[in-house]
RORO-688670 format. One line per 8 residues: their letters; for each residue x, z, y of N, C-alpha, C. Coordinates in steps of 0.02 Angstrom, whole numbers. Each point is the difference from the previous one (the first is absolute). Example, Ala and Ser with C-alpha at 12.3 -4.5 7.8 and 13.67 -1.06 7.14 Angstrom:
BEGIN
as = 660:390:-284:-45:0:59:45:0:60  -18:-36:53:42:3:59:-39:37:55
//
This chain:
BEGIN
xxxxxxxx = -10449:295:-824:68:-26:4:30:22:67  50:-8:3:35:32:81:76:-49:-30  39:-8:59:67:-25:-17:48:43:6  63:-26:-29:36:35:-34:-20:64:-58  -64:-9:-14:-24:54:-48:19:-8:-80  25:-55:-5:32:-18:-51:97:52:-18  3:28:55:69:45:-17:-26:60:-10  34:51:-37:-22:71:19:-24:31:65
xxxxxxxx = -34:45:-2:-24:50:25:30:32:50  71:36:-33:48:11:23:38:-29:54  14:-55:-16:55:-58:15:-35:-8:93  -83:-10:-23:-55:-30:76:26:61:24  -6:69:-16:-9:56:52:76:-21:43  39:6:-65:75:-3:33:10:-44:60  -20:-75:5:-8:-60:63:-34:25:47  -64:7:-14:-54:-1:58:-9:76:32
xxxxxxxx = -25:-5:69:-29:35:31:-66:24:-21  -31:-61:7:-71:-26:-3:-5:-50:-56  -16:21:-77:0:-52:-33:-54:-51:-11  -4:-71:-33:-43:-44:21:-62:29:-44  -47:-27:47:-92:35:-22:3:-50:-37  -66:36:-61:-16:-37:-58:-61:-49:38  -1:-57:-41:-72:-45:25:-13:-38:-77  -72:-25:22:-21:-30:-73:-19:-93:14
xxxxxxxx = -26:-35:-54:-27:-61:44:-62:33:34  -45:46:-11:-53:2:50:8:53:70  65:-11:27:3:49:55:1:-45:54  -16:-8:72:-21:-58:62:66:-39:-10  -34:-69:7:45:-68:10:59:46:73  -21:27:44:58:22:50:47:30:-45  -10:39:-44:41:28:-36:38:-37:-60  -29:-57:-20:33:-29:-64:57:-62:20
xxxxxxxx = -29:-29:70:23:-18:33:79:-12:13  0:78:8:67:33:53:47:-9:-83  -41:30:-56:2:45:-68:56:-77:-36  -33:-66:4:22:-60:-54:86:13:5  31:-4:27:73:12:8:29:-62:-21  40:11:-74:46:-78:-10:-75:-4:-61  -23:-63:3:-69:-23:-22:51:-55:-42  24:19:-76:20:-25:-51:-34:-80:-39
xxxxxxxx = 3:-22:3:-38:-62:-23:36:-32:-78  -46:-36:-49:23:13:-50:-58:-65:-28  30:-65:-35:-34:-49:-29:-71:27:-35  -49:-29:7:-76:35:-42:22:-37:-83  63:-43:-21:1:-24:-59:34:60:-34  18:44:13:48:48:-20:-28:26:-90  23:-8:-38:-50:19:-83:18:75:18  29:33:29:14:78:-2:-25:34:77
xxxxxxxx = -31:-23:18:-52:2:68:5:84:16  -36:10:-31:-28:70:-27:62:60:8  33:-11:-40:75:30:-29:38:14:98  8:-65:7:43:-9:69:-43:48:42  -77:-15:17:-29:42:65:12:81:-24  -3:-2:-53:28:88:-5:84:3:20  50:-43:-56:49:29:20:19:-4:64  -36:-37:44:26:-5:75:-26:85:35
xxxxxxxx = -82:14:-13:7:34:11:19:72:8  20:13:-66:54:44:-17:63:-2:38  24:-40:40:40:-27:35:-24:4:76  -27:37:39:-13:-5:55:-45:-62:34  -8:-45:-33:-45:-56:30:-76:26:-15  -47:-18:73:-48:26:32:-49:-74:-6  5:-38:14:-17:-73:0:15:-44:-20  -14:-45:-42:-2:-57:-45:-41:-67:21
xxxxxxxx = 12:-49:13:-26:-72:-11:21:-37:-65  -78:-10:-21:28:-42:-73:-25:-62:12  49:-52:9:-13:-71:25:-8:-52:-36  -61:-32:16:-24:-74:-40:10:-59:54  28:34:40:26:-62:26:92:-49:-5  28:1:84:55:-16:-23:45:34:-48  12:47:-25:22:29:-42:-15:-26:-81  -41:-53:-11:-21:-38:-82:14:-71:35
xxxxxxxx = -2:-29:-60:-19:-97:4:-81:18:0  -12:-66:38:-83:-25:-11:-18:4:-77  54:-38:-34:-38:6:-72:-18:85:-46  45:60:41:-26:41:-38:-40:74:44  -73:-50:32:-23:51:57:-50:25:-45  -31:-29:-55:-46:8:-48:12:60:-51  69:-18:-12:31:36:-42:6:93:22  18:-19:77:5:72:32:-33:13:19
xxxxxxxx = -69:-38:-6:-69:48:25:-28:42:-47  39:-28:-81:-40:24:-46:57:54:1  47:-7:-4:46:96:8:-30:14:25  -4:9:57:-15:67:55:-58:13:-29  -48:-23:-25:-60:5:-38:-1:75:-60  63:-38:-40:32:56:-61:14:56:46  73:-41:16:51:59:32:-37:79:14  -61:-19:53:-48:62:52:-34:25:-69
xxxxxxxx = -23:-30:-37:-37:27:-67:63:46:-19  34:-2:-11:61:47:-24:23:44:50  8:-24:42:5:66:59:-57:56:-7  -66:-25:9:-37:48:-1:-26:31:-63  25:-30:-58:13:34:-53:45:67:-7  75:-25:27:39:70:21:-21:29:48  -50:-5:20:8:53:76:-79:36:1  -20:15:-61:-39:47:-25:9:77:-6
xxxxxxxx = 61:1:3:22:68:4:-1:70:46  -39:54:16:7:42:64:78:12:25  -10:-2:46:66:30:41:18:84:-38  57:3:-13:14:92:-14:47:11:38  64:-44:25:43:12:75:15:-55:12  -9:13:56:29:-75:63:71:-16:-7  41:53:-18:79:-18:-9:-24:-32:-78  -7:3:-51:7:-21:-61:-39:-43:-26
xxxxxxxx = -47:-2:11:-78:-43:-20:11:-77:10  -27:-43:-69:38:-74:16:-86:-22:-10  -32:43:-35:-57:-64:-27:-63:16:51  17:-11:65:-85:1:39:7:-75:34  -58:-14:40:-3:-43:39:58:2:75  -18:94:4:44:19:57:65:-20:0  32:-12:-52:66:-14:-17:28:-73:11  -56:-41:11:-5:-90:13:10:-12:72
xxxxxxxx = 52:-45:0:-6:-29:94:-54:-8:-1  5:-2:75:-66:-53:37:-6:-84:-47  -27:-33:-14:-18:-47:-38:-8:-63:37  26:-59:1:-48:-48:54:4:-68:-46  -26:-39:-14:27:-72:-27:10:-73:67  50:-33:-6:-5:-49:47:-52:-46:-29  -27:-26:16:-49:-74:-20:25:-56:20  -18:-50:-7:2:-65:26:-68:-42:44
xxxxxxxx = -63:23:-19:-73:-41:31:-38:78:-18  -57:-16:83:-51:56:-40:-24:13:-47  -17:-38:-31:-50:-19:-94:32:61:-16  79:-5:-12:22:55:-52:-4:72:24  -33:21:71:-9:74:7:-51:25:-51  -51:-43:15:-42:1:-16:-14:-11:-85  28:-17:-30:13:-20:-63:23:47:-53  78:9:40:10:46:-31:-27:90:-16
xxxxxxxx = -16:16:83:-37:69:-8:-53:-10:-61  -51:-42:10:-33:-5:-45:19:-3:-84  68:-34:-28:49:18:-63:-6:65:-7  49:28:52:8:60:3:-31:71:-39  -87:-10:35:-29:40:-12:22:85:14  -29:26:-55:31:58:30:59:33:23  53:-46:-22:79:33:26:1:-34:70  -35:-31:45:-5:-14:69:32:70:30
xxxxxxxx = -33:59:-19:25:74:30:84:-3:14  29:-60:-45:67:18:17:35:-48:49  -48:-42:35:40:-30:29:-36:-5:91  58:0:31:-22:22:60:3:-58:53  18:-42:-24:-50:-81:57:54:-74:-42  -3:-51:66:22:-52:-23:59:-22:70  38:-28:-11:31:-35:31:-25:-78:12  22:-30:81:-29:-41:16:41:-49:29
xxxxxxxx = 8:-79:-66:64:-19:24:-12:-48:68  58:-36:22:1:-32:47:-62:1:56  -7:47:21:-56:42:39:-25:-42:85  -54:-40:-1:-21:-14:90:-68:18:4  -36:-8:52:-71:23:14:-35:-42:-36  7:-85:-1:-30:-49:-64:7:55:-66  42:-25:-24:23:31:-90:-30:86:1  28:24:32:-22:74:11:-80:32:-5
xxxxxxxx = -32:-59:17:-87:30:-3:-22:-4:-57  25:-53:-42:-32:-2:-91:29:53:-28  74:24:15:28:49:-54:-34:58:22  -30:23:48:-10:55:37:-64:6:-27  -65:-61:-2:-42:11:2:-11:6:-106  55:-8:-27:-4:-7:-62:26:80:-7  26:44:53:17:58:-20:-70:59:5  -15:-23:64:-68:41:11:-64:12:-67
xxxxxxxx = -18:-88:-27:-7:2:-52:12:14:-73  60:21:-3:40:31:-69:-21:68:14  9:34:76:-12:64:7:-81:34:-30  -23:-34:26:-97:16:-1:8:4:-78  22:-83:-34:-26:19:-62:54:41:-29  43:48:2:47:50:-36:-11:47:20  -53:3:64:0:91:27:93:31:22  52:-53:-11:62:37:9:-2:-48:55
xxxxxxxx = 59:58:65:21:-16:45:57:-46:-4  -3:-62:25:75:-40:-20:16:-25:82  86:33:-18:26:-45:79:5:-86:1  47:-21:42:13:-72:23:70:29:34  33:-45:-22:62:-5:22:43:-62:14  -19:-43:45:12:-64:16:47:-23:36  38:-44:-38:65:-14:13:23:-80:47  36:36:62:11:-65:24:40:-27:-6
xxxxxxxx = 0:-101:-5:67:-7:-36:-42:-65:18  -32:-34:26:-30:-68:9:36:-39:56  4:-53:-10:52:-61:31:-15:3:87  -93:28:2:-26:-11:63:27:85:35  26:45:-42:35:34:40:26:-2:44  60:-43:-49:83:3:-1:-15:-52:59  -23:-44:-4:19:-53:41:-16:42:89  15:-46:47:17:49:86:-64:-34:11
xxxxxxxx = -44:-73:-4:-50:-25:19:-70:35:-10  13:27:-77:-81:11:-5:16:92:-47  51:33:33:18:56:-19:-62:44:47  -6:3:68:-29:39:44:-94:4:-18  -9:-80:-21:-87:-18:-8:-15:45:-75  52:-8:-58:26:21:-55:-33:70:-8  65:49:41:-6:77:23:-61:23:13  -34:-48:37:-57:30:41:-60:-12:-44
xxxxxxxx = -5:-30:-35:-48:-22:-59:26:49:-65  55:22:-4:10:68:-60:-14:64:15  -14:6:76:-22:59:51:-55:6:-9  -44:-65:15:-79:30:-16:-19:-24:-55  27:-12:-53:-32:-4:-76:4:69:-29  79:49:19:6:52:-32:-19:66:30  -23:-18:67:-33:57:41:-72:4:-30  -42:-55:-3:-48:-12:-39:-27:30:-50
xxxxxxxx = 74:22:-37:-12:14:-70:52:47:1  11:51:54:59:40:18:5:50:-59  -57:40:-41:-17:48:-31:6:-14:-85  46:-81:-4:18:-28:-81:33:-26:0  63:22:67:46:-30:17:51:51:-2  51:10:-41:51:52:3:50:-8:25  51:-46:-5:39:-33:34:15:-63:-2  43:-25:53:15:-57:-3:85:-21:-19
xxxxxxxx = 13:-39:-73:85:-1:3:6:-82:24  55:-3:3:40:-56:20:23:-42:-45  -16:-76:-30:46:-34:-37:69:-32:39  47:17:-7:60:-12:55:15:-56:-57  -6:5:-52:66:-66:-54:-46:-50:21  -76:-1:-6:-40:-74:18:25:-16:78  -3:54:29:15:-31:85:87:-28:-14  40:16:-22:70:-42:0:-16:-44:-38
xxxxxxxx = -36:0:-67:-14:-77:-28:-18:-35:30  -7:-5:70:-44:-46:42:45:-75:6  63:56:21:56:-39:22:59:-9:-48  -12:35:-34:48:-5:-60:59:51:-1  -34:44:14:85:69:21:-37:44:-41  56:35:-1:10:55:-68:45:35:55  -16:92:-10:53:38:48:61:23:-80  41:14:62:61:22:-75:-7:74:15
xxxxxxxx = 32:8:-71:-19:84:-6:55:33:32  24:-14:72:40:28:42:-45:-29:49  -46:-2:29:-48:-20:34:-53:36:-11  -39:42:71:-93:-6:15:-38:-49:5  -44:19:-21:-45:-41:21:-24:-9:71  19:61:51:13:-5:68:59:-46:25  55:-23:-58:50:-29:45:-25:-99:-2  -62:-8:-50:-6:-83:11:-60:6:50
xxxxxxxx = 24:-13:71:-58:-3:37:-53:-34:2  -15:-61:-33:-66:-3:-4:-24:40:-35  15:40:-51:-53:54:-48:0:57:47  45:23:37:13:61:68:-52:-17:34  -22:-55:28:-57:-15:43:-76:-3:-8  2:-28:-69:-69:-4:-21:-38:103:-20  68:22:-44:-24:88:11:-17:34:58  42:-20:43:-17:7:82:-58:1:28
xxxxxxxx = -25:-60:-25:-68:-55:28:-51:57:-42  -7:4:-56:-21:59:-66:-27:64:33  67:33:1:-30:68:33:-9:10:62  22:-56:54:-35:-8:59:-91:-2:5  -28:-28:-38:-63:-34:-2:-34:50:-57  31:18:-42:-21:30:-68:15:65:-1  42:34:29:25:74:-19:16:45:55  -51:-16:48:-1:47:41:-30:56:-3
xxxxxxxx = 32:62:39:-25:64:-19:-61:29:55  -37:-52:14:-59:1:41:-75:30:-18  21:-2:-70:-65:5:-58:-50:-62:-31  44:-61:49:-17:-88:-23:65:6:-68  34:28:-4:64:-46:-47:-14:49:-107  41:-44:-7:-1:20:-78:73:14:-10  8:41:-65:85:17:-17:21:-64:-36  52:-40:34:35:-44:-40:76:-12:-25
xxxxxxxx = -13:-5:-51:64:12:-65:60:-38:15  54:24:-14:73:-43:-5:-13:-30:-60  59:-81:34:4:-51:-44:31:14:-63  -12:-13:-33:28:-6:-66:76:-13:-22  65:40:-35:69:-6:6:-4:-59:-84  44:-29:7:3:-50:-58:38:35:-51  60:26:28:44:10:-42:30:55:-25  33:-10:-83:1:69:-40:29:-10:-28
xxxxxxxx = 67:-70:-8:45:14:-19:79:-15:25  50:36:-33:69:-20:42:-19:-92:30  41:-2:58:15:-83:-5:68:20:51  22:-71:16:63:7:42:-23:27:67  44:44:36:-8:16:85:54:-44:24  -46:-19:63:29:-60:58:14:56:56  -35:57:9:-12:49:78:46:67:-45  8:44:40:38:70:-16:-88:22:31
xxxxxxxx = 11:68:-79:-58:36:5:-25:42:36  -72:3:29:-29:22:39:-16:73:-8  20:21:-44:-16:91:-28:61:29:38  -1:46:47:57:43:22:30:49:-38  55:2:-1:16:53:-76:-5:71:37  -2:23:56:-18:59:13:-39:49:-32  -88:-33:11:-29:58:-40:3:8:-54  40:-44:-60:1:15:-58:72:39:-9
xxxxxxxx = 21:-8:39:85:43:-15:-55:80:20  -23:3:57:-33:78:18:-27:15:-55  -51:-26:-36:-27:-16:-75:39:8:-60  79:-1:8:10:2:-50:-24:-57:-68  -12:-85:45:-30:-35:-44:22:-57:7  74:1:2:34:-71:0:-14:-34:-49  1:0:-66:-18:-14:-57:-77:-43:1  -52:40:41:-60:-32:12:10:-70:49
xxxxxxxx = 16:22:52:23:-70:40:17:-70:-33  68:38:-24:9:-64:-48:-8:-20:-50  -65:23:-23:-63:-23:-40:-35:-50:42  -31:22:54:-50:-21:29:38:-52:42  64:-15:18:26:-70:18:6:-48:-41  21:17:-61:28:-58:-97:-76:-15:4  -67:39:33:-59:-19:-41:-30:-48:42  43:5:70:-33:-69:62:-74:49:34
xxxxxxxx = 14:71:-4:-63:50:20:15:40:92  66:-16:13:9:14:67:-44:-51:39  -10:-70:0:-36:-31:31:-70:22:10  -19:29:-62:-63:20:16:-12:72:10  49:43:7:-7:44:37:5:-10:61  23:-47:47:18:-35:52:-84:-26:16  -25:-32:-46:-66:-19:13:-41:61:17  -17:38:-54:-43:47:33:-25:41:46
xxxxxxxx = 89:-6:49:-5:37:38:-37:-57:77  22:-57:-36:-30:-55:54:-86:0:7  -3:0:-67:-72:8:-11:-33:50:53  23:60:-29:-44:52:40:25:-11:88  47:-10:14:20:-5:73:-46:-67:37  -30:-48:-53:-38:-70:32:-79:6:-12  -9:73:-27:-70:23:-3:-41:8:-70  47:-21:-46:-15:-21:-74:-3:88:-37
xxxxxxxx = -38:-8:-50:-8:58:-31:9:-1:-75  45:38:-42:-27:-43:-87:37:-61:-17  -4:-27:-66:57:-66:-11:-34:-19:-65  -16:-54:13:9:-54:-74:52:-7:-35  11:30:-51:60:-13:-41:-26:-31:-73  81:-14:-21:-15:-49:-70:43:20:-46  38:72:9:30:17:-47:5:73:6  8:29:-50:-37:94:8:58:37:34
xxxxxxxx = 70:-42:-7:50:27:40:19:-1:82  -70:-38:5:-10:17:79:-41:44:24  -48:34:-42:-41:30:7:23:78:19  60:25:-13:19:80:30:35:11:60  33:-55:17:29:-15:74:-67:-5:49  -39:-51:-17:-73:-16:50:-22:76:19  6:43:-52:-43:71:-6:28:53:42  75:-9:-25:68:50:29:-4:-21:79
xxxxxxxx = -25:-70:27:34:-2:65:-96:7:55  -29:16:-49:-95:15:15:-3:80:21  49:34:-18:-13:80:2:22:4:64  -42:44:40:20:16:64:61:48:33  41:-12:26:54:47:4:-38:63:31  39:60:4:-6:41:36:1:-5:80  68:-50:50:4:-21:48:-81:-30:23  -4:-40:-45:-78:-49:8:-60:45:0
xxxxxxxx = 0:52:-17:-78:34:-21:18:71:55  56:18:17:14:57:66:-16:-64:48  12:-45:29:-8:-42:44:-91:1:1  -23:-45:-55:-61:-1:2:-64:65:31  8:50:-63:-18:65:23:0:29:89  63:-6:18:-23:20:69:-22:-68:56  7:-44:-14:-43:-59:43:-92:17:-5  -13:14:-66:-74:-7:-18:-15:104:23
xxxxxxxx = 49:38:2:-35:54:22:-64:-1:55  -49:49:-16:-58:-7:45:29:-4:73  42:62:14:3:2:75:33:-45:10  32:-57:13:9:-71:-20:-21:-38:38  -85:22:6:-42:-58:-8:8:-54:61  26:50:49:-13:-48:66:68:-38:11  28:6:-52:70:-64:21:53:50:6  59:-46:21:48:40:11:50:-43:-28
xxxxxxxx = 108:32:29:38:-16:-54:28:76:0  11:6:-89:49:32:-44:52:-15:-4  44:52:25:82:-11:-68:-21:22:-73  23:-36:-22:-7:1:-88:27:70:-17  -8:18:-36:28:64:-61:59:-21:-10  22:-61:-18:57:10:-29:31:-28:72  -15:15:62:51:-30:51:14:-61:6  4:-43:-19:19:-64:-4:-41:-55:30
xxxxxxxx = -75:5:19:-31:-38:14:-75:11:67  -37:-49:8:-47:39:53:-42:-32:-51  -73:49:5:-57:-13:-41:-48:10:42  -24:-58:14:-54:-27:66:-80:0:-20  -18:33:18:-68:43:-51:-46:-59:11  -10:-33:38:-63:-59:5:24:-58:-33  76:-9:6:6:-98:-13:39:44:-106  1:51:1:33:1:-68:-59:37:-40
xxxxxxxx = -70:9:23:-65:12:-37:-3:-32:-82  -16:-64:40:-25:-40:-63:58:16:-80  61:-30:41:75:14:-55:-18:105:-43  -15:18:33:7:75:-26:-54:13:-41  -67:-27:12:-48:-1:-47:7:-29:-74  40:-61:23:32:-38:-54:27:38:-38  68:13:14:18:46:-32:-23:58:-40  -25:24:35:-31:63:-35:-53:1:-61
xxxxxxxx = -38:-74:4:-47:-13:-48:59:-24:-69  73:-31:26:45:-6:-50:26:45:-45  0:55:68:34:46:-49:-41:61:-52  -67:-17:29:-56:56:-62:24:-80:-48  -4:-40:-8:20:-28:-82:49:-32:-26  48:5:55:67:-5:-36:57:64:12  -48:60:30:50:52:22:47:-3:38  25:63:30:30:25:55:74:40:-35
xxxxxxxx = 68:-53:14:55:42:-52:18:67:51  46:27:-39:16:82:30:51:-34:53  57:30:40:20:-14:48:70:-34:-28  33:48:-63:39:-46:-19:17:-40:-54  -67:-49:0:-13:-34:-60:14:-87:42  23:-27:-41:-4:-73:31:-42:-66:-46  10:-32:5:-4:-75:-19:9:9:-66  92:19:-23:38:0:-36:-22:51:-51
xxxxxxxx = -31:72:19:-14:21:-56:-66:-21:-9  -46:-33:27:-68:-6:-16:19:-52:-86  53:-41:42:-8:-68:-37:48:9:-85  21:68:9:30:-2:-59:-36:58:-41  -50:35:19:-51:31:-19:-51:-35:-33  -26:-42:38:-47:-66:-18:34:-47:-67  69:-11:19:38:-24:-43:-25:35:-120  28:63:29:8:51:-42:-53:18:-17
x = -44:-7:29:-80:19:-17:-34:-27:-81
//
């Protein structure tokens, strides 16, 4: 799979410089990592389970969570243990097929997101792999809800054990969203106890996302969809606290995901919209704009960019129409990858400042290291656009795809 590989052939050469490298689920957690992008999530009650993980991925989506948790009632967790049960039996029924081209080919495994199910208690890692049986091959770990160093050692130690007995490699992807976060008293003792549970177990640990709606349920706020999730500061603080402690680029931290956008459909605007009509007039894509304002999707283009600027990588989403913006605003510009490139040049090594390529900026070879590596691992899998490609055509490419 690779992203945006879902458009023509053509269409990638036409965007990119450098188009995005292919990866599989068995290529290094560093790489799948960077790879999850907008990580689609989708009820495990779904009777057309099966149907959806293809047509999504026919659709550019790379990653999937199929959730037995908040996403059902308690009364039907039984019910969706026994889908996903079917559902994967039918997946790996279609996906018997050899590959004959990567542009055309629908029936392989290769053709399936990344796979993950949320759970609710360890029992069911463990439970279910074992259902499973042999279509385990298709699924590539578990999600881990309301995540601390207590709760965290049973699900973990229930993953290690699913692993041994499946012979398949399965991640952990553990989500914080617990009250002892959020709260300022026992947030710091919190952090430091999710530090060494998942360092511990650093090597079945892929990333870490954020439940932001449980941290405002705390208090009872809801952001409006003319609102970040950076603008309600207690949720601004606790991400803070997150990739302070959690996502450093020291070789202690893990890649952690943007919060999750709620919304996907018109409602009333209280704010004037946050999309500048510039690059879409250069674009030639007024028409798109004001799509993506009627749809309440400028906010979260607004988000993503918060995301990546507060250290966040990737996005939990809950509707597939967030999923080509997350992707479109993941590709590395040209500005970003000429910047990068000459910071990390060898002769380099001993420090220094650069004027940028494009003039505009200084590129400080020791304190802008870490940021350029970043980058660059972004852009082998979400690609490097040509010089005059933007946002705007990524996103209506992706669109059209």
């Amino acid at each position: 799979m690779r992203h945006f590989g879902h458009i023509p052939s053509a269409a990638r050469a036409g965007l990119f410089l450098r188009e995005p490298a292919e990866f599989t689920a068995d290529s290094p957690a560093r790489t799948l990592a960077v790879a999850l992008g907008a990580t689609l999530y989708s009820p495990a009650t779904r009777p057309r389970l099966a149907d959806d993980v293809r047509k999504q991925a026919a659709r550019g989506v790379v990653s999937m969570v199929l959730c037995l948790e908040d996403s059902i009632s308690d009364a039907d967790v039984e019910e969706g243990e026994d889908n996903l049960v079917r559902q994967f039996a039918d997946l790996a029924d279609r996906t018997a097929v050899p590959v004959t081209d990567a542009d055309t080919a629908t029936g392989t495994a290769a053709d399936l997101p990344l796979l993950f199910i949320r759970v609710r208690d360890p029992r069911q890692i463990t439970d279910l792999v074992a259902r499973l049986g042999e279509t385990v091959r298709l699924l590539s770990g578990f999600v881990l809800p309301k995540f601390t160093e207590a709760r965290g050692q049973a699900f973990l130690e229930a993953l290690a054990l699913a692993e041994r007995t499946s012979g398949r490699r399965l991640f952990a992807m553990p989500v914080l969203e617990s009250p002892e976060l959020l709260h300022l008293e026992t947030r710091a003792e919190t952090l430091a106890g999710i530090a060494s549970i998942t360092d511990k177990y650093r090597d079945r640990v892929l990333a870490l996302r954020l439940g932001v709606t449980d941290f405002c349920s705390a208090y009872g706020l809801r952001r409006s969809p003319d609102m970040t999730a950076y603008d309600v500061k207690i949720v601004a603080n606790v991400i803070a606290d997150v990739v302070n402690v959690l996502g450093r680029s020291d070789g202690t931290g893990f890649t952690v995901t943007g919060p999750v956008w709620e919304y996907f459909r018109p409602g009333e605007r209280m704010f004037k919209p946050q999309l500048r009509r510039s690059p879409f007039l250069e674009g030639r894509a007024e028409d798109l704009r004001t799509a993506l304002i009627e749809h309440d999707l400028d906010g979260l283009l607004r988000e993503i960019e918060l995301d990546r600027a507060n250290g966040l990588l990737g996005k939990t989403c809950i509707h597939p129409t967030h999923v080509v913006p997350v992707h479109a605003l993941s590709v590395v510009s040209h500005e970003e990858w000429s910047d990068a490139q000459d910071i990390l040049r060898p002769d380099q090594g001993g420090g220094g400042v650069l004027r940028s390529a494009y003039t505009n900026k200084m590129n400080e070879v020791k304190p802008h290291r870490a940021w350029a590596e970043r980058t660059l691992l972004r852009a082998e899998l979400f690609g490097v656009a040509k010089e005059d490609v933007g946002f705007v055509d990524l996103l209506t490419a992706g669109l059209a795809g």
